[in-house]
C-alpha positions as a Markdown table, in Angstrom:
| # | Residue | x | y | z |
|---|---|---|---|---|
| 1 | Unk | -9.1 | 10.4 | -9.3 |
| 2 | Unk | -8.7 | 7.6 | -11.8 |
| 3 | Unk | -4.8 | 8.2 | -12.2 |
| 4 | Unk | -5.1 | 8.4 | -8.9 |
| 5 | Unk | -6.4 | 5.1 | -7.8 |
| 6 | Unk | -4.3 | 3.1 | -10.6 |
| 7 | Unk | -0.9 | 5.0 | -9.0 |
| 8 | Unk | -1.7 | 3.6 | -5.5 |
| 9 | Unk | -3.1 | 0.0 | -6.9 |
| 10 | Unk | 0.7 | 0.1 | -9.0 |
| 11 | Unk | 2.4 | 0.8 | -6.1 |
| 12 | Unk | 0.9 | -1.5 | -3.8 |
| 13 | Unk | 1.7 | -4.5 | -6.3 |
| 14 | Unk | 5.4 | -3.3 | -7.0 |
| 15 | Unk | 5.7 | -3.5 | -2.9 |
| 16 | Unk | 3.8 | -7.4 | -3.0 |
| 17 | Unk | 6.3 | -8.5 | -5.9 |
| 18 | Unk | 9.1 | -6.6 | -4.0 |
| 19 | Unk | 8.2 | -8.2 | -0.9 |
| 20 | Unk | 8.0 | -11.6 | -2.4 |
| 21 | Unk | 11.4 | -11.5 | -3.7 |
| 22 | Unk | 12.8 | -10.4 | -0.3 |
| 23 | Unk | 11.0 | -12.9 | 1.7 |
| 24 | Unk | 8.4 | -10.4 | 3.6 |
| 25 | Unk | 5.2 | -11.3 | 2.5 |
| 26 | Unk | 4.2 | -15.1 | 2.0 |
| 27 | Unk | 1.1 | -16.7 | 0.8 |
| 28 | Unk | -0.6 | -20.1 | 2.0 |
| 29 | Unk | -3.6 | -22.2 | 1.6 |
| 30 | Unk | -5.3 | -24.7 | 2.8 |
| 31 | Unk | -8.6 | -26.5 | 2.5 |
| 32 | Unk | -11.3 | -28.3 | 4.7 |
| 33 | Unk | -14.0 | -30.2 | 3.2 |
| 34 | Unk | -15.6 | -27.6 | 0.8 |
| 35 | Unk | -14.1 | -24.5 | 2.1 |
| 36 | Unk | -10.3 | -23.1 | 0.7 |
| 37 | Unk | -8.3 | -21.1 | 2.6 |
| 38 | Unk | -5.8 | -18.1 | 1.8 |
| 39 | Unk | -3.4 | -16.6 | 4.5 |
| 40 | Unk | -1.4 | -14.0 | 4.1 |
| 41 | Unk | 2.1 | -13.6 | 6.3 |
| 42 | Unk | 3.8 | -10.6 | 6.4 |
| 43 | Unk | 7.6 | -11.0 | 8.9 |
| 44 | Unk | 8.3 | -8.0 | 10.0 |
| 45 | Unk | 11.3 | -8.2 | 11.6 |
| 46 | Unk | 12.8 | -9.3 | 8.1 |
| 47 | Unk | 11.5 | -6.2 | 6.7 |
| 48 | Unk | 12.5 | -4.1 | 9.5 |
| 49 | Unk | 16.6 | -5.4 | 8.5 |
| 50 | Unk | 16.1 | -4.6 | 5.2 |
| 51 | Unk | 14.9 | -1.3 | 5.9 |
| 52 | Unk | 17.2 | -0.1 | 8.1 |
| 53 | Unk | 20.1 | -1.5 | 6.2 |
| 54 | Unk | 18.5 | 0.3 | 2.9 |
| 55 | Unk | 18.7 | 3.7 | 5.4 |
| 56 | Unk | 22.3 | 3.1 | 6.2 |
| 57 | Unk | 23.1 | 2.5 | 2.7 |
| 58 | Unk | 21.8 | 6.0 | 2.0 |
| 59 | Unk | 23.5 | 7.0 | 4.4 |
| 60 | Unk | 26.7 | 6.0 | 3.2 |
| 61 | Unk | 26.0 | 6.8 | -0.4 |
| 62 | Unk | 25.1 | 10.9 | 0.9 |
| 63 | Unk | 28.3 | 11.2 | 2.8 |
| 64 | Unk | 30.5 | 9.8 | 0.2 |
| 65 | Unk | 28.7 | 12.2 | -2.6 |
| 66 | Unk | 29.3 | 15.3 | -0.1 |
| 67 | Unk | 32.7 | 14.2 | 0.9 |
| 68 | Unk | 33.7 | 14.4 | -3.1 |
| 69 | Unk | 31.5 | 17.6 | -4.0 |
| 70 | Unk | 33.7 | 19.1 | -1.1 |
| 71 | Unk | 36.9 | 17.5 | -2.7 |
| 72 | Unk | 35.7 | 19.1 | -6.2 |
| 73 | Unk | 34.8 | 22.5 | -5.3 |
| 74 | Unk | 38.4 | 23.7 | -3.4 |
| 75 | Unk | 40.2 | 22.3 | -6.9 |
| 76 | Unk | 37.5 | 23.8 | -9.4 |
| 77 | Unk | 39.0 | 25.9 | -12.0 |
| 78 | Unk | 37.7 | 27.6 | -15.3 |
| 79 | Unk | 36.9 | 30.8 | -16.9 |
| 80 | Unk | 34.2 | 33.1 | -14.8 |
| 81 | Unk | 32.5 | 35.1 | -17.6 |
| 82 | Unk | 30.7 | 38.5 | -16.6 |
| 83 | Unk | 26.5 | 37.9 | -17.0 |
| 84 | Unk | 25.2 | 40.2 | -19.6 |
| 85 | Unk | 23.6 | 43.8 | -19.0 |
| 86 | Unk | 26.1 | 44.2 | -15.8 |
């Protein structure tokens, strides 16, 4: 359960410095008299973009890689050797 919990707290703050970088999450504070404030903003529509530009990425990347296995397997030669005990 330990491994556990320190896998999810890891990933958590690999997606706060992630969404940092990328401009998703921002932090500000403020502070009245004796009281200090912390907000937390999160844009959404910024990460939507970046998600759906990572999925057509992917996308691109997985037709490129079957387009050139296809390519590879019609001109694949070498020597087919029998399996043992056949």
């Amino acid at each position: 359960m330990r491994k556990f919990l320190g896998t999810i707290t890891l990933l958590m703050l690999l997606f706060v410095m992630i969404g940092l970088a990328r401009g998703w999450i921002s932090f500000s504070t403020g502070a009245e008299d004796q009281k200090t404030s912390l907000e937390v903003t999160i844009d959404k529509e910024n990460l939507k973009e970046d998600a759906k530009k990572l999925k057509n990425k992917v996308k691109e990347f997985s037709s490129q890689i079957s387009s050139r296995s296809s390519e590879t397997s019609d001109d694949a030669q070498g020597l087919v050797l029998p399996l043992e005990g056949q």
